[in-house]
C-alpha positions as CSV (number, residue, x, y, z in Angstrom):
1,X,-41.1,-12.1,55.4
2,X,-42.7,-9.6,53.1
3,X,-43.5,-9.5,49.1
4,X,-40.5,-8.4,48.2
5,X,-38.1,-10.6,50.5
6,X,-39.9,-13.6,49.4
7,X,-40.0,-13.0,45.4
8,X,-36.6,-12.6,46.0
9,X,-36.2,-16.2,47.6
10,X,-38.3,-17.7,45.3
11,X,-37.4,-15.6,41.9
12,X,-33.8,-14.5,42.8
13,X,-32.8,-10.7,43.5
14,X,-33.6,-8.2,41.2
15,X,-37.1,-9.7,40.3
16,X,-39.3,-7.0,41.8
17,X,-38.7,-3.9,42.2
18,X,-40.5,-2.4,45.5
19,X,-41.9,1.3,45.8
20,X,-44.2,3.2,47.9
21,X,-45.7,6.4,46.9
22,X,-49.0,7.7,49.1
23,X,-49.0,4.6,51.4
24,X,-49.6,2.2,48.0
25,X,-47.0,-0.5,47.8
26,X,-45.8,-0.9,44.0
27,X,-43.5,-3.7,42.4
28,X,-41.8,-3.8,38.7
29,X,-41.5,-6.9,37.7
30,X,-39.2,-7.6,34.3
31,X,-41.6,-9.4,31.4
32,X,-39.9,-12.6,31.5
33,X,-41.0,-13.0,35.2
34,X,-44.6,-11.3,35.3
35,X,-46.4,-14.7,34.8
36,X,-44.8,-16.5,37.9
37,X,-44.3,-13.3,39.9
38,X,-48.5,-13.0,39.3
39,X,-49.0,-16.6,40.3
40,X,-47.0,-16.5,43.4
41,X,-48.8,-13.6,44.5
42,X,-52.0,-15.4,44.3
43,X,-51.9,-18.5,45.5
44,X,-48.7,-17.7,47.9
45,X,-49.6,-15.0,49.2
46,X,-53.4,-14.5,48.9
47,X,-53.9,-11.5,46.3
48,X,-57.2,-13.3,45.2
49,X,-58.3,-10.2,43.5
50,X,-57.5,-8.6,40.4
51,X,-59.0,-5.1,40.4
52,X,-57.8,-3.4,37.3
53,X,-55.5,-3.8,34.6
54,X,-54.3,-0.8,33.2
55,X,-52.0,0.5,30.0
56,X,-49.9,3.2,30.3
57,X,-48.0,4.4,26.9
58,X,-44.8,6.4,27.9
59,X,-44.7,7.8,24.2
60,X,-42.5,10.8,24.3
61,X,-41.3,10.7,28.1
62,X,-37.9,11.9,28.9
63,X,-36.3,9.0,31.3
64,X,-38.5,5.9,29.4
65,X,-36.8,3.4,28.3
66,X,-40.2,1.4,27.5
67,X,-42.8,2.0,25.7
68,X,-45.9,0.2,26.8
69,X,-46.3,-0.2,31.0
70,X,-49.1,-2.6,32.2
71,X,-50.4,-2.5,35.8
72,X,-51.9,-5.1,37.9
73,X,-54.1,-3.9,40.9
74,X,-54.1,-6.7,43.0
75,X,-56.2,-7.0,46.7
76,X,-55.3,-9.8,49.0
77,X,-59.5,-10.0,50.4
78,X,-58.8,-11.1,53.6
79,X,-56.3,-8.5,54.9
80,X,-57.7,-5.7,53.0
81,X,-53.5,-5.4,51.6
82,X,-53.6,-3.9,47.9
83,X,-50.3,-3.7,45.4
84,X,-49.9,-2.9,42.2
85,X,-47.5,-5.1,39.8
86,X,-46.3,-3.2,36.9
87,X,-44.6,-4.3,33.5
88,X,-43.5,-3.1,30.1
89,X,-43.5,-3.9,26.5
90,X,-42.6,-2.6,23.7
91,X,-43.0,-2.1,20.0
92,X,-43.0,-3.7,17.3
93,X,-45.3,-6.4,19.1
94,X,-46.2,-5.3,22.7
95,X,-46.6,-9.1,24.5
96,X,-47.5,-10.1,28.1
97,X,-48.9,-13.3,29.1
98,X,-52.4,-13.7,29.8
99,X,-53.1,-14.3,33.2
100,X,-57.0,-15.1,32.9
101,X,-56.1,-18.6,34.6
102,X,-55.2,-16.9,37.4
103,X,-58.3,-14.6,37.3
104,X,-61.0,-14.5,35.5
105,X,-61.9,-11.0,35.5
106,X,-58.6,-10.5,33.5
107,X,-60.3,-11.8,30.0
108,X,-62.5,-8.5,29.4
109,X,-59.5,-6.2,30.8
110,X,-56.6,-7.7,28.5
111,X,-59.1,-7.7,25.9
112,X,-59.7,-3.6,26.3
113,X,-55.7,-3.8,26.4
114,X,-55.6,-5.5,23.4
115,X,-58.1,-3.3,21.6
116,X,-57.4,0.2,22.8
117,X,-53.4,-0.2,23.1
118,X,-52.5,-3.0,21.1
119,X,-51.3,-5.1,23.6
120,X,-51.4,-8.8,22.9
121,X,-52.0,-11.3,25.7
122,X,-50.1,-14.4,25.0
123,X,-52.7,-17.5,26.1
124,X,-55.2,-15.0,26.3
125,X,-58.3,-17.6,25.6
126,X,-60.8,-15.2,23.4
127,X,-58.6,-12.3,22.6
128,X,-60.5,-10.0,20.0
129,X,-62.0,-6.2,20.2
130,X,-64.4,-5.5,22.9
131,X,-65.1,-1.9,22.4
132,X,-64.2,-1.0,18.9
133,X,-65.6,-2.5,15.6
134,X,-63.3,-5.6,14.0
135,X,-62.6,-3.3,11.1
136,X,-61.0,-0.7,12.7
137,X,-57.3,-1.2,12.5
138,X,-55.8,1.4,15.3
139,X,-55.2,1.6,18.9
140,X,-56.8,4.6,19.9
141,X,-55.6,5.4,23.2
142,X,-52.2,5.1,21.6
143,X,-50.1,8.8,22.0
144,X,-49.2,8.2,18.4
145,X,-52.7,8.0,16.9
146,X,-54.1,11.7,15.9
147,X,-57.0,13.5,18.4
148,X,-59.2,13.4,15.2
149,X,-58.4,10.1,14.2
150,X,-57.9,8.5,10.6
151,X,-60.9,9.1,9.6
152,X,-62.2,5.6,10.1
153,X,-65.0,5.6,11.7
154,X,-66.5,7.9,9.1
155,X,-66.5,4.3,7.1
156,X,-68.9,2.6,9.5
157,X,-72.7,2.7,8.5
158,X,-74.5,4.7,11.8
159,X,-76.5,2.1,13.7
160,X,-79.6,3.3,15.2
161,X,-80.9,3.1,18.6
162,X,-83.9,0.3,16.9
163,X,-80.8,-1.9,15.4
164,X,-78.4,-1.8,18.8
């Protein structure tokens, strides 16, 4: 049985949607099923490795219907088999679970999420900014947030090499 045939048994139809593009096998996944789709795919059927997760912000694309997509680049070790697991939110408050619990590498990742898109990782143990300063209040890899920026980090005092 493959992925998709047994999400299907386990999730009912219409849980995952299955792609291929460039020999890479791709599933979308609705929100509301992410977490246990994610989980099954683990312990089921041995994706013991998260790779990357990504954010994608379909800001001003034609055929979107959502604005935030989340990908999962998942690699089952022992058969070399990789898939990627995509999901959307949207605005006002883009939410996805956390899936640290499943993976560990996950808690740096969401948090870069978090701080350069906005996306908030429900459970997420420690979510705060990992790159950016706690002050600044923007997403910057947002489409909507200017090339130049706000202005904001002209507000931060310069640390020098001696204080970092």
């Amino acid at each position: 049985m493959n992925h998709q045939e047994a999400i299907d048994a386990k999730f009912g139809a219409e849980s995952a949607m299955p792609t291929e593009f460039r020999d890479n096998k791709r599933l979308t996944v609705p929100l509301e099923k992410i977490y246990g789709v994610l989980a099954f795919l683990q312990v089921q059927r041995g994706f013991d490795m998260l790779c990357d997760l990504a954010g994608i912000d379909y800001l001003g694309y034609a055929d979107a219907t959502d604005r935030y997509g989340i990908v999962y680049s998942l690699t089952n070790t022992n058969s070399g088999e990789r898939l990627f697991v995509k999901t959307f939110a949207n605005d006002p408050d883009p939410e996805v679970p956390s899936v640290v619990d499943l993976w560990e590498a996950a808690n740096w990742m969401e948090r870069e999420l978090y701080d350069l898109f906005g996306v908030k990782f429900a459970g997420h143990p420690d979510l705060r900014r990992i790159l950016l300063p706690d002050e600044f209040t923007s997403h910057p890899l947002r489409k909507d947030y200017p090339m130049r920026g706000y202005g904001e980090r002209h507000n931060f005092p310069t640390v020098t090499r001696a204080e970092s």
